[in-house]
NUMIMAR-148350 format. One line per field, with one value per residue (C-alpha): y, x, z; residue number from 1; chain. Coordinates in steps of 0.25 Angstrom, whole numbers. Each point is the difference from the previous one (the first is absolute). Layout:
BEGIN
yy <- (Y,...)
xx <- (X,...)
zz <- (Z,...)
num <- (NUM,...)
cadena <- (A,...)
END
This chain:
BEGIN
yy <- (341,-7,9,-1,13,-1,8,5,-10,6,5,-6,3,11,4,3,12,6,-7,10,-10,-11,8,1,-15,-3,10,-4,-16,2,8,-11,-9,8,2,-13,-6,-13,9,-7,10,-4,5,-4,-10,12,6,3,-1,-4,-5,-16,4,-9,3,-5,7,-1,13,12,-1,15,-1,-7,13,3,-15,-7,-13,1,9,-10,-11,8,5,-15,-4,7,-2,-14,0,10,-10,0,14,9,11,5,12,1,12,-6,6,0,-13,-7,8,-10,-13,5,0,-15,-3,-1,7,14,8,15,5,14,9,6,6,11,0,9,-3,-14,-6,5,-6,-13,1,1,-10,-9,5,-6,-13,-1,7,-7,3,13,11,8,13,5,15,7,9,-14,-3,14,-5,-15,4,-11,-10,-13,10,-9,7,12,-3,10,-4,1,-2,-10,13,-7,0,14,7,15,9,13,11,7,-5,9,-7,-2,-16,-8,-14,-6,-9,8,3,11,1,-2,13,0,10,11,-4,5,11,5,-4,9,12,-3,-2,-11,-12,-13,-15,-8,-17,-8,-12,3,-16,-1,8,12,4,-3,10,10,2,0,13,6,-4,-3,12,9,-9,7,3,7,-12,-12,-14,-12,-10,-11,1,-10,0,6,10,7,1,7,9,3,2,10,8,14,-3,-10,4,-8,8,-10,2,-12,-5,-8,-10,2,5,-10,11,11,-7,-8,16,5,-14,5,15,7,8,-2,9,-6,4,-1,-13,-12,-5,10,9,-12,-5,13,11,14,8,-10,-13,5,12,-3,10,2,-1,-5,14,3,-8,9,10,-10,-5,10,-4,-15,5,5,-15,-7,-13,-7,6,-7,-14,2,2,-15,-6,5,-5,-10,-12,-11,-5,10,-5,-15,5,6,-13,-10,8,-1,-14,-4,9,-10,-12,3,4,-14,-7,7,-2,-16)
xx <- (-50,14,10,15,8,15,8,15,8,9,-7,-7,-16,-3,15,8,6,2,-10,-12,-6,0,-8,-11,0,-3,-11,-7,2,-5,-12,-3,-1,-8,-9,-3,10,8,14,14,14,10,12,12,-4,4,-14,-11,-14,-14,2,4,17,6,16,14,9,-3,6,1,12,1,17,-2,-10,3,3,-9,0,-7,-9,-2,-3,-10,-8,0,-7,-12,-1,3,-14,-7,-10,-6,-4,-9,9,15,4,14,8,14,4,1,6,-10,-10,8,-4,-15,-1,1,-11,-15,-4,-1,11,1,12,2,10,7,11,1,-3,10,14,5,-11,-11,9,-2,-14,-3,7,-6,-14,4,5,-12,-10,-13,8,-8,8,-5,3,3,-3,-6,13,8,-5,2,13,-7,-14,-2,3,-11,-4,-8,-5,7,0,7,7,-7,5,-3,-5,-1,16,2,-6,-2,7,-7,13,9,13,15,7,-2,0,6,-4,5,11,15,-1,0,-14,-6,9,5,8,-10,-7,14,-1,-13,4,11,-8,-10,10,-10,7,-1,-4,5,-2,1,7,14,0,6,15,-9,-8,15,5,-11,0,16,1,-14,-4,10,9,-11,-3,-1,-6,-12,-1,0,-1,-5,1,-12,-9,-11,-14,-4,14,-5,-15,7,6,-9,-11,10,5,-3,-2,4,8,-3,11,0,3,-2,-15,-2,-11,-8,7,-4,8,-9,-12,8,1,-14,-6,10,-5,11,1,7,7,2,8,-11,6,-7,-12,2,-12,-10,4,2,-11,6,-3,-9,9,12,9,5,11,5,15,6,5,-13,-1,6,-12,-11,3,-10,-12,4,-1,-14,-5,-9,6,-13,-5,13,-4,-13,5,7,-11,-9,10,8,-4,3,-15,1,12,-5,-14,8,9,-13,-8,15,0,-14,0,14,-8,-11,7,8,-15,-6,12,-1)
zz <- (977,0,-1,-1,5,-3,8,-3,5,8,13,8,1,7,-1,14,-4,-14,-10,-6,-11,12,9,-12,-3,16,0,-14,3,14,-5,-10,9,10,-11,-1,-11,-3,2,-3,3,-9,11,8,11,11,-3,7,-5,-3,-11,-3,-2,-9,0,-8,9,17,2,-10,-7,1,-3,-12,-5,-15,-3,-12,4,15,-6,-12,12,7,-12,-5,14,-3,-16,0,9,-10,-2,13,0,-7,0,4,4,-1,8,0,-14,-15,-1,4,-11,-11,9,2,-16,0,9,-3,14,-1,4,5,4,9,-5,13,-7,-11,-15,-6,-5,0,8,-8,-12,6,2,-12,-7,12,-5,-14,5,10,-5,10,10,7,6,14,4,13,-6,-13,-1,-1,-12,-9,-6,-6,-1,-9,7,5,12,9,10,11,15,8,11,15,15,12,6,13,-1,-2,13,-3,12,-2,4,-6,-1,2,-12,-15,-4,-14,-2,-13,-7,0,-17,-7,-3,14,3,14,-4,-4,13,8,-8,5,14,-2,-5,12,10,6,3,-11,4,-12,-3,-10,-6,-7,-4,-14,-4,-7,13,6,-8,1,15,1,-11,2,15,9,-2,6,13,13,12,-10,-11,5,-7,7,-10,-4,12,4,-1,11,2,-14,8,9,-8,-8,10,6,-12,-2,-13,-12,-10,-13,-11,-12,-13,-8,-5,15,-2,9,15,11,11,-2,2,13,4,0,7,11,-1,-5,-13,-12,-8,-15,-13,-11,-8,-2,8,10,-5,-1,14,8,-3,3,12,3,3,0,-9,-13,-7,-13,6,11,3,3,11,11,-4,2,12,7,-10,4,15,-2,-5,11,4,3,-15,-5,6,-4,-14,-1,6,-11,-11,5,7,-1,-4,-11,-6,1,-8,-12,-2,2,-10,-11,4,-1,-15,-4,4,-8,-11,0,1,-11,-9,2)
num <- (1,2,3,4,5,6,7,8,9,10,11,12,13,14,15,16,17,18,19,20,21,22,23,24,25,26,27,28,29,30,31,32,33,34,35,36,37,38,39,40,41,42,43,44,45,46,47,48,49,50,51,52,53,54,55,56,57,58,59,60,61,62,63,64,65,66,67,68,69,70,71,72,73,74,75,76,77,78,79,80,81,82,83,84,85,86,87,88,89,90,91,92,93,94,95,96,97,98,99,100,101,102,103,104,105,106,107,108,109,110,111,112,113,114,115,116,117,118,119,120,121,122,123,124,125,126,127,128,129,130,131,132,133,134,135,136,137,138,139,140,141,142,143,144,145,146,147,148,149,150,151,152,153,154,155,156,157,158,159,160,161,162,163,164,165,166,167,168,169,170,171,172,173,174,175,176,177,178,179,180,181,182,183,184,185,186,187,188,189,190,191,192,193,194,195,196,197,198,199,200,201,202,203,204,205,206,207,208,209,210,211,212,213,214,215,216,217,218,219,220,221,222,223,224,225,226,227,228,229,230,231,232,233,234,235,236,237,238,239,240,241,242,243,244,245,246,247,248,249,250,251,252,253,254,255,256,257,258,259,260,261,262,263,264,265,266,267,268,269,270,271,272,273,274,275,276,277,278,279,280,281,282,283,284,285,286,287,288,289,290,291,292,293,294,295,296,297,298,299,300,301,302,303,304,305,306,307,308,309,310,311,312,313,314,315,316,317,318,319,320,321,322,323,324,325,326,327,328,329,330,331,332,333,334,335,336,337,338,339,340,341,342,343,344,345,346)
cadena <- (A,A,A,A,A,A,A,A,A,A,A,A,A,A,A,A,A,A,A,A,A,A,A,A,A,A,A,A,A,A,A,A,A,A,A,A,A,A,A,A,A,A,A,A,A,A,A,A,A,A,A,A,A,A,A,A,A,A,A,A,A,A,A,A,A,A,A,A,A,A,A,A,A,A,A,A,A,A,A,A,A,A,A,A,A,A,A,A,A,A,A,A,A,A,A,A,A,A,A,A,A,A,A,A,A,A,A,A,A,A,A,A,A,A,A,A,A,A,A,A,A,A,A,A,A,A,A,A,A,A,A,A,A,A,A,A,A,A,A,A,A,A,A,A,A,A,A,A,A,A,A,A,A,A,A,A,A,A,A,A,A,A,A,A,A,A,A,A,A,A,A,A,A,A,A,A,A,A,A,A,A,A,A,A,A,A,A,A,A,A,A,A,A,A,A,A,A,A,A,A,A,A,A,A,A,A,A,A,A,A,A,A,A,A,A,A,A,A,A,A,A,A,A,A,A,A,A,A,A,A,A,A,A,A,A,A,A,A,A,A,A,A,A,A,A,A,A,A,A,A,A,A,A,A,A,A,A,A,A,A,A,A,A,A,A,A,A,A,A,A,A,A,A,A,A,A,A,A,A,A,A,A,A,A,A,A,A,A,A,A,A,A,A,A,A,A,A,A,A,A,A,A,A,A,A,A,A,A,A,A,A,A,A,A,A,A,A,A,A,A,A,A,A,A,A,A,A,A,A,A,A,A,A,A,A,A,A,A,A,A,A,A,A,A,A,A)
END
């Protein structure tokens, strides 16, 4: 097939640090092409990839991140070629749903975020405006509060395992990876640190003024030689953490997606220890791949279930449910459905 794979603009493809929905694009556009497919990456010219990469912006304009008008530029790049490819796959944002309904190539577009509030607000109206315009989820749970939405297909996320080495020990400290908001909850994750008394590894970005906030009233105040923040960590630093953690603490309270960090956890063979929002329960399965609690408070009391998983069971666990081969299977069989669809309505 040829395909058209959007990417957000703002980060390069695979991301140098911070950058989940970029690390899924490089694996699915380089799958494509190792399967065999006409691939072109819609990204900044700083990428990296199998893939023919066709670019507005030579570097990502990652300070310019929340601005229209790049994003505009970009998303027109790949729309303004529509007509050479039997199907787009857009993973750059809902703006550019409204330009994929005024192409004839079939558009899907993934939905990376969540559905509920404003944005599911928006998504819907967008479904009215675009109604061709098929819609991809990265989990089932995502979609509870739009059920009726143009579902597509679903394609759970996956890992360039080969990336993620798994370290088979147990580690002496618990581990937070995440954005500095609310949500994300670094600050339950102290508190179970606290009620351990093991020592807590926290990194993430605190990029825009909330996170800023966030960490300066709920994180910071409680940094010492027990918690410490490391800040947005590299590749291969947060490999090392996580392969060196005790256990990852996953506390969020909000309907997450999907999760790319617990899955990043177990490839590396340490447990997770999950609040059951979101997707957590279709991506962890408990006592098995990890530990899932009702409530964060829970966490202290479960880190000796967490101890008793097998590291090598864990690995195992994402290989059987996330590779990368998987995750390009399910989007060729939602594209090849979109192109024949688009055929038979001709």
């Amino acid at each position: 097939m040829r395909i058209a794979i959007l990417s957000p603009a703002w980060f390069a493809v695979p991301p140098s640090g911070y950058g989940g929905i970029e690390w899924i694009v490089s694996l699915l556009a380089d799958g494509l092409v190792d399967a065999g497919h006409e691939v072109t990456l819609f990204a900044s010219g700083d990428s990296h990839t199998k893939a023919r990469l066709s670019c507005v912006f030579d570097q990502a304009p990652s300070e310019h991140i929340g601005r229209s008008l790049p994003e505009l530029h970009h998303a027109l790049d790949c729309f303004c070629q529509g007509d050479e490819f039997e199907v787009i796959n857009d993973h750059s944002g809902p703006l550019a749903i409204a330009l994929g309904g005024l192409v004839e190539t079939p558009v899907l577009h993934t939905v990376h975020g969540p559905l509920d509030g404003e944005p599911g607000v928006v998504y819907q109206g967008l479904g009215q405006l675009a109604p061709g315009v098929g819609l991809i989820s990265i989990s089932l749970n995502q979609r509870k509060p739009m059920p009726e939405l143009n579902w597509a297909g679903n394609c759970p996320n996956a890992l360039d395992l080969q990336l993620y080495p798994c370290h088979p020990h147990r580690g002496e400290f618990l581990l937070f990876l995440g954005r500095m908001s609310p949500d994300k909850g670094a600050h339950r994750a102290i508190w179970v640190a606290k009620e351990t008394g093991l020592p807590l590894k926290l990194a993430g970005k605190k990029q825009d003024l909330k996170e800023q906030h966030y960490f300066h009233e709920f994180v910071e105040p409680h940094l010492d030689d027990q918690i410490e923040y490391l800040g947005e960590v590299t590749h291969g630093e947060k490999v090392e953490l996580l392969q060196n953690a005790r256990s990852t603490l996953f506390p969020i309270e909000w309907e997450e997606p999907f999760g790319l960090v617990m899955i990043e956890s177990m490839a590396c063979g340490t447990p997770v220890i999950a609040t059951r929002h979101g997707a957590v329960p279709e991506v962890i399965e408990d006592g098995v791949s990890g530990i899932i609690v009702d409530d964060y408070r829970q966490m202290p009391a479960a880190l000796e279930r967490a101890d008793q998983l097998d590291p090598l069971e864990l690995r195992r666990y994402v290989e059987d449910r996330y590779a990368p081969e998987r995750m390009v299977e399910d989007y060729l069989r939602a594209y090849e459905e979109a192109a024949a669809r688009a055929s038979a309505s001709v």
